[in-house]
C-alpha positions as CSV (number, residue, x, y, z in Angstrom):
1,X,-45.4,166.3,107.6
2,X,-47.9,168.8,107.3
3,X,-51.0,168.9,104.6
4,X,-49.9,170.2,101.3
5,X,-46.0,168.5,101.8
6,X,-44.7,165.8,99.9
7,X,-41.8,163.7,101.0
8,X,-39.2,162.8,98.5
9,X,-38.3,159.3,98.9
10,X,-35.2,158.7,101.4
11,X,-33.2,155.2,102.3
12,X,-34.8,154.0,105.3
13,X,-31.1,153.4,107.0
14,X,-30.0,156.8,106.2
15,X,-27.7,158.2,108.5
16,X,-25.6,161.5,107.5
17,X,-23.0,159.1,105.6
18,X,-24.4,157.0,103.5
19,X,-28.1,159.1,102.4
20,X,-29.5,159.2,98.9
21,X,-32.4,161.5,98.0
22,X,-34.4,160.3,94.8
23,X,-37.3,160.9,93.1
24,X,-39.3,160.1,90.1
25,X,-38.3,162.8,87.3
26,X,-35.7,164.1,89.6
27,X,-31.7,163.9,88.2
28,X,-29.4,162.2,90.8
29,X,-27.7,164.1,93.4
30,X,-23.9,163.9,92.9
31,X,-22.8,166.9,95.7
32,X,-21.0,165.2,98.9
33,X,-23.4,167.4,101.0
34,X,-26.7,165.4,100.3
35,X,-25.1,162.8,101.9
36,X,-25.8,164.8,105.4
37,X,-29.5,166.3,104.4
38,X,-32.6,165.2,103.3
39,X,-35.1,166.7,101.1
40,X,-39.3,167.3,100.9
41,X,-41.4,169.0,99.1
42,X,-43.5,171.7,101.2
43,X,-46.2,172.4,98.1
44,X,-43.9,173.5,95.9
45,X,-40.9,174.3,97.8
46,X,-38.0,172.6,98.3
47,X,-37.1,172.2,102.0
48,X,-33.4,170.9,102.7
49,X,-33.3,169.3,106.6
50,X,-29.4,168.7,108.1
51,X,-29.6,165.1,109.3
52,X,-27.5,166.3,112.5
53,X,-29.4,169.4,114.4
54,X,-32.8,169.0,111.8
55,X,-32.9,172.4,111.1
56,X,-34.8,173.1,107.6
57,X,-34.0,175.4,104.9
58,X,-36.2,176.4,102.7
59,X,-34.6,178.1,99.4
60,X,-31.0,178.5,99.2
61,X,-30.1,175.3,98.1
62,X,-27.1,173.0,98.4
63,X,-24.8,175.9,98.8
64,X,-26.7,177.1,101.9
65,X,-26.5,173.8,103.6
66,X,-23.0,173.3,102.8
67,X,-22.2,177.0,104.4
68,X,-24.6,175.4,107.6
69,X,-22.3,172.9,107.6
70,X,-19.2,174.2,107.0
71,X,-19.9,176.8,110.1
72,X,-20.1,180.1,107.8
73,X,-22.4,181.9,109.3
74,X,-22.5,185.2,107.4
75,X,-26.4,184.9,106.6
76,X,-26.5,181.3,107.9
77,X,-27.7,179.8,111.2
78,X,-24.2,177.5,111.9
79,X,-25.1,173.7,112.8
80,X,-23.9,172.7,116.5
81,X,-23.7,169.1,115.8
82,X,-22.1,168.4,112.9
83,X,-18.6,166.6,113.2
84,X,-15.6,168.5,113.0
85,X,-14.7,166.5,109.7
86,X,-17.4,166.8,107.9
87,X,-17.6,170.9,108.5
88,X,-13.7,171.0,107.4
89,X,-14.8,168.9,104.4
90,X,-17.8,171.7,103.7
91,X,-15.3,174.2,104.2
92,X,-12.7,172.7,101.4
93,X,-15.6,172.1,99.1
94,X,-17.1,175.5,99.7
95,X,-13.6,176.9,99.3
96,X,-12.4,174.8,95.7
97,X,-16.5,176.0,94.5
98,X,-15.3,180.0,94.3
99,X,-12.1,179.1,93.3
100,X,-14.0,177.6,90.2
101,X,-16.1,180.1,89.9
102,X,-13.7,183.0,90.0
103,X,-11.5,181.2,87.3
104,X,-15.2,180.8,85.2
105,X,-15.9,184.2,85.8
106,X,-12.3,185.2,84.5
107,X,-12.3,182.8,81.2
108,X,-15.8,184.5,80.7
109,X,-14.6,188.0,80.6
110,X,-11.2,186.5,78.1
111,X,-13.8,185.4,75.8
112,X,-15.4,188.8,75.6
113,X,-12.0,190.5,74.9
C-alpha cells in the first residue's frame, strides 16, 4: 500500500466467496457483491479492488463493481476473470436493483399526486 492508505481489515482466507470487509465505526456489508471485492482506504477515498482481475475502483461504489462484474460495460472496464455464475448473478441483482428503483421512483411521484 502506498503512504497516506489505510487498509480496512479483510479475513485472511478470503477468497471471492466467502470475504467480509469490516471496520471499526463502519456498518456491515449486506450486498452479495462484497463477497468478490475488497476495500482500503486511499486517504480518504474509498477504493473497491475485484478479488478476480485486481482492478481498483475508486468512487462509484458497489454498483460500479457489480456492473464490472456483471460485464456491463457502458462506462465500465468489464472483468475477464470473473466466473460465468457469478457475472449472471451481478446481472440478476443489477437487473431486480432498477426494477426497484423504477417502482420507488413511481410510488414517489403517486404520493405527490
Amino acid at each position: 500500500m502506498a503512504s497516506g492508505e489505510e487498509a480496512l481489515s479483510v479475513d485472511k482466507g478470503a477468497t471471492p466467496s466467502n470475504s467480509k470487509v469490516t471496520a471499526k465505526g463502519v456498518r456491515s456489508k449486506s450486498d452479495p457483491t462484497w463477497a468478490h471485492c475488497s476495500l482500503h482506504l486511499d486517504g480518504k477515498v474509498e477504493v473497491l479492488t475485484c478479488l478476480y482481475c485486481q482492478k481498483e475502483f475508486r468512487g462509484g461504489g458497489i454498483t460500479r463493481m457489480k456492473k464490472h462484474l456483471a460485464g456491463v460495460s457502458r462506462d465500465n472496464a468489464i472483468c475477464s476473470m470473473v466466473l460465468e455464475e457469478v457475472s449472471q448473478n451481478m446481472q440478476k441483482l443489477l437487473t431486480n436493483y432498477e426494477t426497484s428503483k423504477k417502482k420507488s421512483e413511481v410510488s414517489k411521484l403517486d404520493l405527490k399526486n
